[in-house]
MDTraj code that builds the backbone (N, CA, C; nanometers):
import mdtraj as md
import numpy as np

residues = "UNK UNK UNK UNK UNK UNK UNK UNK UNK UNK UNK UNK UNK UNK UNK UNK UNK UNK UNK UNK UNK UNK UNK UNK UNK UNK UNK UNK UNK UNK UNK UNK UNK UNK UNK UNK UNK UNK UNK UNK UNK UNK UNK UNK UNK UNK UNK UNK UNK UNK UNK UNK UNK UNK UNK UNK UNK UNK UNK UNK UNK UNK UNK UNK UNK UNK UNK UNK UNK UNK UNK UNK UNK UNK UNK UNK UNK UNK UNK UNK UNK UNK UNK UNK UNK UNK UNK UNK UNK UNK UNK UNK UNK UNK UNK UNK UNK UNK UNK UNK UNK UNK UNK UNK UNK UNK UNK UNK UNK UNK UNK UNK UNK UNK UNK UNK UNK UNK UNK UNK UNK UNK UNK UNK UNK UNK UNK UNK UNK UNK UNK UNK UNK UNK UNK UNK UNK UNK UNK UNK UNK UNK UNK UNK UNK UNK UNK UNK UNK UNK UNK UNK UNK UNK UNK UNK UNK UNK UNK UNK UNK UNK UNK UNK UNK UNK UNK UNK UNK UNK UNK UNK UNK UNK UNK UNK UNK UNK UNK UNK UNK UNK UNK UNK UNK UNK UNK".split()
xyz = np.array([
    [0.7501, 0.9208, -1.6841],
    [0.8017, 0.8240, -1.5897],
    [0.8656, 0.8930, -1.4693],
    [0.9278, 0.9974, -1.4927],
    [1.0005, 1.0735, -1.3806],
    [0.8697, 1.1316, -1.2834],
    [0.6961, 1.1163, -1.2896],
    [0.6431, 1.1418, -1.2211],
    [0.6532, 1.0510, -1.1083],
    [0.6817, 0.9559, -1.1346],
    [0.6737, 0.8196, -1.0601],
    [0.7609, 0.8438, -0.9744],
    [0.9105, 0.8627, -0.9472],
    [1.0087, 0.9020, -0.8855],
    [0.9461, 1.0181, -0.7565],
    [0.8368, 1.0965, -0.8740],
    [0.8494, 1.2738, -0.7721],
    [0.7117, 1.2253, -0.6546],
    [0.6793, 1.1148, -0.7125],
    [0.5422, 1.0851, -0.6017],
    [0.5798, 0.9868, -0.4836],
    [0.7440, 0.9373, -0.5163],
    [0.7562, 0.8993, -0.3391],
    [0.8040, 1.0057, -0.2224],
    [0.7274, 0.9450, -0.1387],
    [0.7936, 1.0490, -0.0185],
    [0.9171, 1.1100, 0.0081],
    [0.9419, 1.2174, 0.0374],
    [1.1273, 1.2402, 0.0495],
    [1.1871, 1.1746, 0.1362],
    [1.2291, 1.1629, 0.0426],
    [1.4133, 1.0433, 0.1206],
    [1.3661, 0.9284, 0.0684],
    [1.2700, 0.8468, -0.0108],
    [1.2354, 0.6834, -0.0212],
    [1.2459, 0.6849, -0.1759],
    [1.3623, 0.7598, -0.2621],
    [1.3782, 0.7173, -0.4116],
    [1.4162, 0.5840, -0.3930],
    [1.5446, 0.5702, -0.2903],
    [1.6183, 0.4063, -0.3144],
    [1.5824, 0.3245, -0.1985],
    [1.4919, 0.3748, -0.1645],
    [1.4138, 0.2359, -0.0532],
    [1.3008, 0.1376, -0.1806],
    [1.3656, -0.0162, -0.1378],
    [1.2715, -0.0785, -0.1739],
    [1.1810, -0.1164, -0.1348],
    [1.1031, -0.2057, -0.1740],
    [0.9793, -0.2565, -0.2018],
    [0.9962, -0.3710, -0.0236],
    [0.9211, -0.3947, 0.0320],
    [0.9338, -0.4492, 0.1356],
    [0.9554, -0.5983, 0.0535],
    [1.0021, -0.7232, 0.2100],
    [1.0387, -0.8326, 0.1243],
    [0.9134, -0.9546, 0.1442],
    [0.7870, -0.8798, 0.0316],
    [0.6913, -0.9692, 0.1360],
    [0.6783, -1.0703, 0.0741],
    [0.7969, -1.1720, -0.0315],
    [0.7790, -1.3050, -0.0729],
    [0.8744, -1.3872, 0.0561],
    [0.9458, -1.3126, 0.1261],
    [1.0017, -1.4101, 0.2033],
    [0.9322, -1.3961, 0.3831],
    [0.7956, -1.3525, 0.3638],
    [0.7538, -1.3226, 0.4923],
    [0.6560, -1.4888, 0.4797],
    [0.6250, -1.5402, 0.5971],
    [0.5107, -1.6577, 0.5892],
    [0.4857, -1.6359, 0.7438],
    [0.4156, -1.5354, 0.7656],
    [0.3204, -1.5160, 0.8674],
    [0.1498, -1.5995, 0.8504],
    [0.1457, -1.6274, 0.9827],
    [-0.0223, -1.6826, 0.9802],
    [-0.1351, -1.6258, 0.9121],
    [-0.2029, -1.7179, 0.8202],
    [-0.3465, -1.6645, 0.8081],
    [-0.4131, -1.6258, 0.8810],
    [-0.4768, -1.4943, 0.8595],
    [-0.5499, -1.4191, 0.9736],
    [-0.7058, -1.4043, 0.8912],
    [-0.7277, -1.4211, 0.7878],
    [-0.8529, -1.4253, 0.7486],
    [-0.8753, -1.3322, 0.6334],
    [-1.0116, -1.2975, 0.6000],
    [-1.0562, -1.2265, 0.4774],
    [-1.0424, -1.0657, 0.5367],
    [-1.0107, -0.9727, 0.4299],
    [-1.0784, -0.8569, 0.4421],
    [-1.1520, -0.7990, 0.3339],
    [-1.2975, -0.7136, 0.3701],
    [-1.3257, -0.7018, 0.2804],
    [-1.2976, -0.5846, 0.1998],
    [-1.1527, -0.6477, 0.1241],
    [-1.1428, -0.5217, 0.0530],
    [-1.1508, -0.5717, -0.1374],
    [-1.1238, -0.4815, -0.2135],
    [-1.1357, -0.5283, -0.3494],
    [-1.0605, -0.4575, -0.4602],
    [-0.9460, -0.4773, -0.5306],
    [-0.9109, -0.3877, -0.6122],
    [-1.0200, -0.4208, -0.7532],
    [-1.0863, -0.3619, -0.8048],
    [-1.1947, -0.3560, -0.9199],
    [-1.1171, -0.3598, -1.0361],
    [-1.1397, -0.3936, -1.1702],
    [-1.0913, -0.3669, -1.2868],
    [-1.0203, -0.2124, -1.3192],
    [-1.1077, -0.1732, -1.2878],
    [-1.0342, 0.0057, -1.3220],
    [-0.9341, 0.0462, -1.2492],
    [-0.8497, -0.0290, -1.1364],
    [-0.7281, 0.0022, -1.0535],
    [-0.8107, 0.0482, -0.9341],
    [-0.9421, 0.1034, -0.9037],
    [-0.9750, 0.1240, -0.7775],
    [-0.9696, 0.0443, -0.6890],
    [-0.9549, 0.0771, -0.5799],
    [-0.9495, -0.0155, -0.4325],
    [-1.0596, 0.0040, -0.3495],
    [-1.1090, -0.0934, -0.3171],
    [-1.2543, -0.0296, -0.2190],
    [-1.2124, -0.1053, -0.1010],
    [-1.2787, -0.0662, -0.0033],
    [-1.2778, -0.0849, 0.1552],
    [-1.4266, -0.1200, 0.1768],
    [-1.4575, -0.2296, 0.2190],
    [-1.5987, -0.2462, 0.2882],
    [-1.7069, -0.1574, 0.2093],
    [-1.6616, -0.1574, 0.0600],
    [-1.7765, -0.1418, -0.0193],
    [-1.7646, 0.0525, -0.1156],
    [-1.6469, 0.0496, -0.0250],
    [-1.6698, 0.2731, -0.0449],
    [-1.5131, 0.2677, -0.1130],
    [-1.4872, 0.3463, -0.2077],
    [-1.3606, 0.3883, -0.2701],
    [-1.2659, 0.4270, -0.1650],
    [-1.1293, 0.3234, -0.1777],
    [-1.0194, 0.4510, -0.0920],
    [-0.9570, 0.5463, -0.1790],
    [-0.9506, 0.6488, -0.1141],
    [-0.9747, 0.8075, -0.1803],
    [-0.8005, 0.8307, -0.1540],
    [-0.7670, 0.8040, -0.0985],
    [-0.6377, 0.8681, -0.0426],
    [-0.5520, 0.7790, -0.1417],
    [-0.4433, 0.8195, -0.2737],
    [-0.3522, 0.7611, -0.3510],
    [-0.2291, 0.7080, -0.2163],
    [-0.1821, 0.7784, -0.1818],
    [-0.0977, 0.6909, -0.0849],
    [-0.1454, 0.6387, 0.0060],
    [-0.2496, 0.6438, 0.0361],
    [-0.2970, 0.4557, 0.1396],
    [-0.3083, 0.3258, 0.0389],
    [-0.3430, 0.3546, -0.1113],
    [-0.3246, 0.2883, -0.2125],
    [-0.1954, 0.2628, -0.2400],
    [-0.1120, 0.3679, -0.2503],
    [0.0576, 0.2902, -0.2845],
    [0.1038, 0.2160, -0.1671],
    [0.0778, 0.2416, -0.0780],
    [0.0949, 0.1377, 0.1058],
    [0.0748, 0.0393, 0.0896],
    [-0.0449, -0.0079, 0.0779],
    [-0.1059, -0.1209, 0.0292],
    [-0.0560, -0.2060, -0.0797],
    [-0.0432, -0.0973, -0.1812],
    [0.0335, -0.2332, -0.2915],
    [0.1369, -0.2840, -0.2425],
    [0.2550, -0.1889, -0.1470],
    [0.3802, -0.2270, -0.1081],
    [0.3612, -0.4142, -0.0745],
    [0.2390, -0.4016, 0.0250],
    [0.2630, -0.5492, 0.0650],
    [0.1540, -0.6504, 0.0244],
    [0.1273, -0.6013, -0.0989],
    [0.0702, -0.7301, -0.1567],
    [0.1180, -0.8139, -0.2246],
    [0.0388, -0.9327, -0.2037],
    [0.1261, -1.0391, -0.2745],
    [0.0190, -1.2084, -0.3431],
    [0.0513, -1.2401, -0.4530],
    [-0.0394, -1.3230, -0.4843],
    [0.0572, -1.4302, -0.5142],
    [-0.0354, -1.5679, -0.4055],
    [0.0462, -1.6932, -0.3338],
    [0.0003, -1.7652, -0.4667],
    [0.0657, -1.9014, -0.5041],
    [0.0994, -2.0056, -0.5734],
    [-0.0787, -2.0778, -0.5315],
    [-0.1389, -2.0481, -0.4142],
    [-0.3296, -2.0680, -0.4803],
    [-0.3919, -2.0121, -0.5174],
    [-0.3599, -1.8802, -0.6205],
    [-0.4208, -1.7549, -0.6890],
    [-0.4901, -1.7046, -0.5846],
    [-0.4438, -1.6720, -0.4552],
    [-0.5430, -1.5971, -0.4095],
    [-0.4168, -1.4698, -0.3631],
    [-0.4902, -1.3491, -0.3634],
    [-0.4066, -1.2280, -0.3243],
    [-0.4303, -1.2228, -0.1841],
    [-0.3146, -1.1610, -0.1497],
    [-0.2875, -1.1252, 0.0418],
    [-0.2333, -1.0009, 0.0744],
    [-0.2589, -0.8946, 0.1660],
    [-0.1464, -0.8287, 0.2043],
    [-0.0902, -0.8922, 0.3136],
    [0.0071, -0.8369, 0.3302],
    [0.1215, -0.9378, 0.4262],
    [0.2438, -0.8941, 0.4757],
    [0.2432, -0.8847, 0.6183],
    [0.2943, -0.8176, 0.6779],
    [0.4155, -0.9516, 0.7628],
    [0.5302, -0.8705, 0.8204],
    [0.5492, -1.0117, 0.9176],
    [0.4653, -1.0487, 0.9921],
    [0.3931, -1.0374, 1.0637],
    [0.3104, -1.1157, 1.1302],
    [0.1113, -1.1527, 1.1202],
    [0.1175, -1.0933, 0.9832],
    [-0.0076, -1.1386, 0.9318],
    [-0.0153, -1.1548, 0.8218],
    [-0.1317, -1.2146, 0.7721],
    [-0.1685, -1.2325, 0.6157],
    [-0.3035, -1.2467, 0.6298],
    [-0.3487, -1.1577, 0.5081],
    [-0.4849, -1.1030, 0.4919],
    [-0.5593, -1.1370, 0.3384],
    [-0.5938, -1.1928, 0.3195],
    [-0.6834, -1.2521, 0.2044],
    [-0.7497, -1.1055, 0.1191],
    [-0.7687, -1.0655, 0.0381],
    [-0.8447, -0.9759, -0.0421],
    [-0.8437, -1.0101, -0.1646],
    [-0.9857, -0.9565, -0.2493],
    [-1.0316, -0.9948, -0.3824],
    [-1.0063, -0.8683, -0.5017],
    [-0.9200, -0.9751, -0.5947],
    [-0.8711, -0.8981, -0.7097],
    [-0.9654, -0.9174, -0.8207],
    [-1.0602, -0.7781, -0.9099],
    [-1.1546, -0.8461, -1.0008],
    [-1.0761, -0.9140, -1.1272],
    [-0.9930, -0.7993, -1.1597],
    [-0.9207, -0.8462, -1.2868],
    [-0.7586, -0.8823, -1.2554],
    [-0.7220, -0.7270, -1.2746],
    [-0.5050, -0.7416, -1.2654],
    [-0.5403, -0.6621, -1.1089],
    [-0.4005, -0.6753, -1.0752],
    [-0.3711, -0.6266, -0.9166],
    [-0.3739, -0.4820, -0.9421],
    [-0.2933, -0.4327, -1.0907],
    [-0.2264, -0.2892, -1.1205],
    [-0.3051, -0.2621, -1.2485],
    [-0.2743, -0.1146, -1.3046],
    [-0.3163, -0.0468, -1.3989],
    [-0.1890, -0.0285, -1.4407],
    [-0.1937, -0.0809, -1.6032],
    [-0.0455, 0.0487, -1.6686],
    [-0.1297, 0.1720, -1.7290],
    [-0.0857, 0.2498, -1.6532],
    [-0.1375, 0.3747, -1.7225],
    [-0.0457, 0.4599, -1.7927],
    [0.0750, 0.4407, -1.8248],
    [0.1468, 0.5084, -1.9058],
    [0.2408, 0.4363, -1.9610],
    [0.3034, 0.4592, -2.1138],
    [0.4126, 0.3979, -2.1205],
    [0.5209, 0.4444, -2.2436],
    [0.6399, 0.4555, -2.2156],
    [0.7494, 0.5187, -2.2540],
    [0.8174, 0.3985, -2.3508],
    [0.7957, 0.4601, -2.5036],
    [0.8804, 0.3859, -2.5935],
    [1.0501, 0.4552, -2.5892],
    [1.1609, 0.3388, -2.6013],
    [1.2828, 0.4030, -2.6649],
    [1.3585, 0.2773, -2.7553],
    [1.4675, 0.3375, -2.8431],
    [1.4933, 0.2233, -2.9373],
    [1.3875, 0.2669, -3.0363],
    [1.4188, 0.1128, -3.1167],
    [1.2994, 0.1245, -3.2530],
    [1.3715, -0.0501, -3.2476],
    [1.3352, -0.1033, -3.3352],
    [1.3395, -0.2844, -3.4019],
    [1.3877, -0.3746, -3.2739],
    [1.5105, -0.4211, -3.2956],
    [1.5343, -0.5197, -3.2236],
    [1.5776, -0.4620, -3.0429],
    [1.5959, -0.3285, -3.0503],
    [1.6969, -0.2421, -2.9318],
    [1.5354, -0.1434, -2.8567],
    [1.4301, -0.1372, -2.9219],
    [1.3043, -0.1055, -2.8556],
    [1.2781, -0.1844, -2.7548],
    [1.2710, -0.0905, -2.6040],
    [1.2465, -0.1119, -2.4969],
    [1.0820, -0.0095, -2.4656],
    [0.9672, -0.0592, -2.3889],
    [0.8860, -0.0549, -2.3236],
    [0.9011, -0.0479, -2.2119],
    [0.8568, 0.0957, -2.1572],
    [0.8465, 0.0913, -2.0082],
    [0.7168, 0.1127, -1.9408],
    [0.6536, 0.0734, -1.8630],
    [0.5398, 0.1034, -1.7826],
    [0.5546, 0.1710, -1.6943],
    [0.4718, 0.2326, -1.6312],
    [0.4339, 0.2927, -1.5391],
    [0.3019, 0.2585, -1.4693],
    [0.2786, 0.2045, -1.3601],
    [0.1406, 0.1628, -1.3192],
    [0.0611, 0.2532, -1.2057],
    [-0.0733, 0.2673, -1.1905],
    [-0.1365, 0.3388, -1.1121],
    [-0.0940, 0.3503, -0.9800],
    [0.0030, 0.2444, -0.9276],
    [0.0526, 0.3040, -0.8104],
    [0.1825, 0.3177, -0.8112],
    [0.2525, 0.3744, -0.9165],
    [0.3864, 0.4255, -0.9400],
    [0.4977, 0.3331, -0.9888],
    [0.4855, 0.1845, -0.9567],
    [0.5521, 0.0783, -1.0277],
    [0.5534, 0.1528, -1.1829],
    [0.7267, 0.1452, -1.1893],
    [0.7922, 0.1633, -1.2861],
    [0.8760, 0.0427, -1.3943],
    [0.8604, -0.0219, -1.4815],
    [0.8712, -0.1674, -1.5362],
    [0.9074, -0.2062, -1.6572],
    [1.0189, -0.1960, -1.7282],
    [1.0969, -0.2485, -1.8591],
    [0.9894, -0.3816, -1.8578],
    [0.9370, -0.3888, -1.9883],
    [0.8418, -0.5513, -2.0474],
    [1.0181, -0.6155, -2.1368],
    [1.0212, -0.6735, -2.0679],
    [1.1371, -0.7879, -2.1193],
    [1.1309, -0.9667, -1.9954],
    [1.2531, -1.0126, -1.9814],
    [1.3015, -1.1131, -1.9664],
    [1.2014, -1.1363, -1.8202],
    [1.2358, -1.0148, -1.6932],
    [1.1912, -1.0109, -1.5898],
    [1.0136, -0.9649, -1.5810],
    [1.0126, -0.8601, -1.6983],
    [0.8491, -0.8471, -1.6906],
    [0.7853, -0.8718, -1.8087],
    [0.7545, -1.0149, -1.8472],
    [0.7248, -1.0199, -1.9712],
    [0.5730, -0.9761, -2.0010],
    [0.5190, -0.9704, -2.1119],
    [0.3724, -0.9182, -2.1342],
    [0.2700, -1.0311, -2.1582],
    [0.1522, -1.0486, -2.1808],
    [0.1102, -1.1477, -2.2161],
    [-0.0127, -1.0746, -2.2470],
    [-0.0835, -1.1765, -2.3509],
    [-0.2074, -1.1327, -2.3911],
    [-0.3493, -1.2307, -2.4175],
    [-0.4717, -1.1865, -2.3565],
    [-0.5901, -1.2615, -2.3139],
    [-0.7195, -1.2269, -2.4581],
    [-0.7383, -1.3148, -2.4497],
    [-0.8008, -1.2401, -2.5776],
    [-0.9696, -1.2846, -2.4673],
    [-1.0764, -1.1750, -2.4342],
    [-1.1503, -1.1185, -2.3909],
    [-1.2503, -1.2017, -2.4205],
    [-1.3419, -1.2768, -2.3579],
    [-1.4354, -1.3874, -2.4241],
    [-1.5789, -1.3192, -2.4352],
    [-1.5691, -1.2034, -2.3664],
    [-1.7262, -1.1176, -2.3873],
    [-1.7037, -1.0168, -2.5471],
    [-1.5689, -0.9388, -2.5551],
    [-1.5954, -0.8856, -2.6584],
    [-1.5060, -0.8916, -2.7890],
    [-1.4197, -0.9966, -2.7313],
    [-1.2828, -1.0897, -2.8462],
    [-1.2181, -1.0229, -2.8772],
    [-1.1780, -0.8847, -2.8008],
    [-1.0980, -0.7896, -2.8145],
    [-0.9783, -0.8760, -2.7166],
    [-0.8300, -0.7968, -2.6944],
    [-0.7511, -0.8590, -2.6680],
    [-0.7122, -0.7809, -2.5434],
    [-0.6369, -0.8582, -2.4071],
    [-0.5846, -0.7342, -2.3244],
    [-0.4739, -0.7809, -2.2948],
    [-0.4130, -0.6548, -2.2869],
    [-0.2546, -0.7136, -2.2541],
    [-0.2314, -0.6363, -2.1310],
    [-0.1844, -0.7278, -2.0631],
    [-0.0940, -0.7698, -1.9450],
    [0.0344, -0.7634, -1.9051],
    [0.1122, -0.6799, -1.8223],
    [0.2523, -0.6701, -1.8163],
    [0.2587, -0.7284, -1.6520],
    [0.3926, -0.8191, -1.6201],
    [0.4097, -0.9058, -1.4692],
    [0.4997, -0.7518, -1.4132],
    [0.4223, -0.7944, -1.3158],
    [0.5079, -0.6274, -1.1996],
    [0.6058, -0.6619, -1.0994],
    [0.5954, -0.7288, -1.0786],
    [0.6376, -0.8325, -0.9422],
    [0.5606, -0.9436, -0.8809],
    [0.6745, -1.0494, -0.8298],
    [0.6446, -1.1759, -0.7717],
    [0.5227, -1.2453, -0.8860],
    [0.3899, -1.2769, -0.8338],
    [0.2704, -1.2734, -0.9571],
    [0.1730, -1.1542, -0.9725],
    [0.2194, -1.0752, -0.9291],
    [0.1091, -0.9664, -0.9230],
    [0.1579, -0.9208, -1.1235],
    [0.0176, -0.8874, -1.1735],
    [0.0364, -0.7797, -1.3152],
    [-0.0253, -0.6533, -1.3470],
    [-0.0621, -0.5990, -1.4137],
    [-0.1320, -0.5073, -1.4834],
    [-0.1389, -0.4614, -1.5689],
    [-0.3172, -0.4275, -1.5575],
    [-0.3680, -0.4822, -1.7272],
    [-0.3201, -0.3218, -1.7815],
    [-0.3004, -0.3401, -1.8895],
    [-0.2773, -0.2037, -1.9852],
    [-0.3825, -0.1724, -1.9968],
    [-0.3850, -0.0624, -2.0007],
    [-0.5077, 0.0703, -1.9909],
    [-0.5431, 0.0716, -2.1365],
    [-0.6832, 0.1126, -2.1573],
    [-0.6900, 0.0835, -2.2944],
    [-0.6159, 0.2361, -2.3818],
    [-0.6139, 0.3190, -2.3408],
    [-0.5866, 0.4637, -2.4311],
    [-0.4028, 0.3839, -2.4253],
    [-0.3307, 0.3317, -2.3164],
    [-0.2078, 0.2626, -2.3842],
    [-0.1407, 0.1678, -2.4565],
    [-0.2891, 0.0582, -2.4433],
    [-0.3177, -0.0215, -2.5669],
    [-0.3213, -0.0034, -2.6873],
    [-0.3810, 0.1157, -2.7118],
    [-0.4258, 0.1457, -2.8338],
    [-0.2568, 0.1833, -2.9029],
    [-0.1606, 0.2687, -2.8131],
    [-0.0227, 0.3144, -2.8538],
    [0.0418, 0.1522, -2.8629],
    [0.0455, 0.1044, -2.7909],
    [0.1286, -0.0416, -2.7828],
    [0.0449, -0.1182, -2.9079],
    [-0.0446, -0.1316, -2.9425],
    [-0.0715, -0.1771, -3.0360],
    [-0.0185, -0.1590, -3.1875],
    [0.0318, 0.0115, -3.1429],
    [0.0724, 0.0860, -3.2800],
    [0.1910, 0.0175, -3.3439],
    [0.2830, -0.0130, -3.2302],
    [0.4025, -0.1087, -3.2022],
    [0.4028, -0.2154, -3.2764],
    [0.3405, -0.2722, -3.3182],
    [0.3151, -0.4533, -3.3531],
    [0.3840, -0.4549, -3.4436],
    [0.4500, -0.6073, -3.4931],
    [0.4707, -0.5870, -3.6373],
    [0.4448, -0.7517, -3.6645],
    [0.4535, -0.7278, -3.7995],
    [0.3912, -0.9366, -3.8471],
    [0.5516, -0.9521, -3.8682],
    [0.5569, -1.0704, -3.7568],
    [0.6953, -1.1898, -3.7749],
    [0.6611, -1.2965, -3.7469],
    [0.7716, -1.3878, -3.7991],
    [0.7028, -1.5402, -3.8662],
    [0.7938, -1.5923, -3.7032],
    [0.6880, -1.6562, -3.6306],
    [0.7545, -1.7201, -3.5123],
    [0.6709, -1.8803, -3.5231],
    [0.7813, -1.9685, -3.5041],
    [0.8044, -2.0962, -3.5159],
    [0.7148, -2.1273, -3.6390],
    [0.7157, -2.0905, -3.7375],
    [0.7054, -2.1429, -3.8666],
    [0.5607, -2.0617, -3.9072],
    [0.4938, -1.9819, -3.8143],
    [0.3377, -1.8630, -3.8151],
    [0.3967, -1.7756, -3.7981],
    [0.2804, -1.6869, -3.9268],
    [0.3064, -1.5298, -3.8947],
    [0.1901, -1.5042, -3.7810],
    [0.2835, -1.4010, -3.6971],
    [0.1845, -1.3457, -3.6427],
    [0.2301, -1.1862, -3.6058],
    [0.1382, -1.1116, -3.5133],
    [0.1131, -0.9955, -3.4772],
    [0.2201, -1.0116, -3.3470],
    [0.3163, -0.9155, -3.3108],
    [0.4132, -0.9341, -3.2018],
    [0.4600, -0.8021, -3.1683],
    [0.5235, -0.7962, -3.0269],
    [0.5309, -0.6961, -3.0192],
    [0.7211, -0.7321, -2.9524],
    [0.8175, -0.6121, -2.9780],
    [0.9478, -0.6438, -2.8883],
    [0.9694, -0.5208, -2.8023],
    [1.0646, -0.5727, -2.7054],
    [1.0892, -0.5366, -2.5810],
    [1.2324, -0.5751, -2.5142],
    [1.3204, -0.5128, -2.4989],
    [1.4443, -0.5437, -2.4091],
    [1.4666, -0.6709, -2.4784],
    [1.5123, -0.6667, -2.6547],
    [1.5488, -0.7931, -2.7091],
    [1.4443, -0.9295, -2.7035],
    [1.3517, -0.9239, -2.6339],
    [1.2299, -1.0284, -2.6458],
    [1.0996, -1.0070, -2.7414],
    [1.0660, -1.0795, -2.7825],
    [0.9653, -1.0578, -2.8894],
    [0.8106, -1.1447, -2.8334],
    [0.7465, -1.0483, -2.8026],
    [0.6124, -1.0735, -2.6943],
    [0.4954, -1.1210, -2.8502],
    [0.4470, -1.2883, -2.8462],
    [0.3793, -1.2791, -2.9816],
    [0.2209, -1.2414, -2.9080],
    [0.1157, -1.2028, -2.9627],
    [-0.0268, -1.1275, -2.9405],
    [-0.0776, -1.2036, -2.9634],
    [-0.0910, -1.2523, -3.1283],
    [-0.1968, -1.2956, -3.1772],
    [-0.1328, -1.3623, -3.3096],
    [-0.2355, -1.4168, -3.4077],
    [-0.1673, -1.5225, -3.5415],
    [-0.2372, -1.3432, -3.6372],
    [-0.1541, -1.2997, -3.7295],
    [-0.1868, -1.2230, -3.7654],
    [-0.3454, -1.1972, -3.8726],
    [-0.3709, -1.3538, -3.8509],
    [-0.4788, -1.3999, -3.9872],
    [-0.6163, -1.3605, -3.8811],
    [-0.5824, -1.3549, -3.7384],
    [-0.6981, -1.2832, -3.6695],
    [-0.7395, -1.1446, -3.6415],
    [-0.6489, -1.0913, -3.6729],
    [-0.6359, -0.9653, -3.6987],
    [-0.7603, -0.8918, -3.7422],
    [-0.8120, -0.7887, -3.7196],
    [-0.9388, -0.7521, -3.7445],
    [-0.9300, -0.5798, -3.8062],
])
top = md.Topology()
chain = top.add_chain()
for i, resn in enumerate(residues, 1):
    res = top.add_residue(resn, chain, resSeq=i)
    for name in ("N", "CA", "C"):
        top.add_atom(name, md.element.get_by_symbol(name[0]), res)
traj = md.Trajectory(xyz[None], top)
């Protein structure tokens, strides 16, 4: 997690995140850009190559209350297509153990993220291969999907507890208990 810290620019540890839920600049139209399932970002069809024109970019994205994603600046807003999640968790830091086990993420563009109250997790169960993916909220509505090699660790996590009268498969976090699945699906 402390990589995350060493990959902002010097001097921007305690600069935040710009404030682009309280910006409502004009629609300016589509661009064609695309973040893909795998966390890549393409531009008019070609990979952007450069990781910090990618962390730039996430700074001001933002996905509005009509599921559509924007970057957004004060004085514009730009439409772009998300295939799956906005972010990648690609890493993640257990501490605690039972009820005091906290989850932290780390996402492909350095978003750093406790799964509790503010970022809760959620899970899709996959209609092509009925496998399951889980999902952590990053900010505003933007999420990202867990990577599968951290799936596989977060999965290790689970335990069967009986929530509202079903057992199921669950996982906890910053005192919250994230349920997956009914454990009788379990495979």
């Amino acid at each position: 997690m402390r990589r995350a810290a060493s990959q902002l620019p010097e001097g921007k540890e305690g600069k935040g995140l710009p404030p682009v839920e309280r910006w409502e600049p004009d629609f300016c139209g589509e661009l064609d850009m695309e973040i893909k399932a795998d966390g890549t970002w393409f531009y008019m069809g070609t990979p952007i190559g450069r990781p910090a024109l990618v962390r730039l970019f996430s700074t001001v994205l933002r996905k509005d209350a009509d599921g559509k994603t924007y970057l957004v600046t004060p004085v514009e807003k730009i439409a772009i297509r998300v295939e799956d999640a906005h972010f990648n968790a690609v890493e993640m830091h257990v501490s605690g153990e039972g009820e005091t086990q906290v989850l932290t993420f780390r996402t492909n563009v350095g978003d750093v993220v406790e799964a509790g109250e503010q970022h809760p997790l959620r899970f899709v169960t996959d209609s092509e291969t009925g496998g399951f993916k889980p999902y952590i909220l990053v900010r505003g509505r933007l999420e990202a999907l867990i990577s599968r090699a951290v799936m596989y660790d977060l999965a290790a996590l689970g335990e069967e507890l009986m929530i509202d009268g079903k057992l199921m498969f669950a996982l906890r976090s910053n005192g919250r208990i994230f349920p997956v699945m009914p454990v009788e699906q379990l495979q």
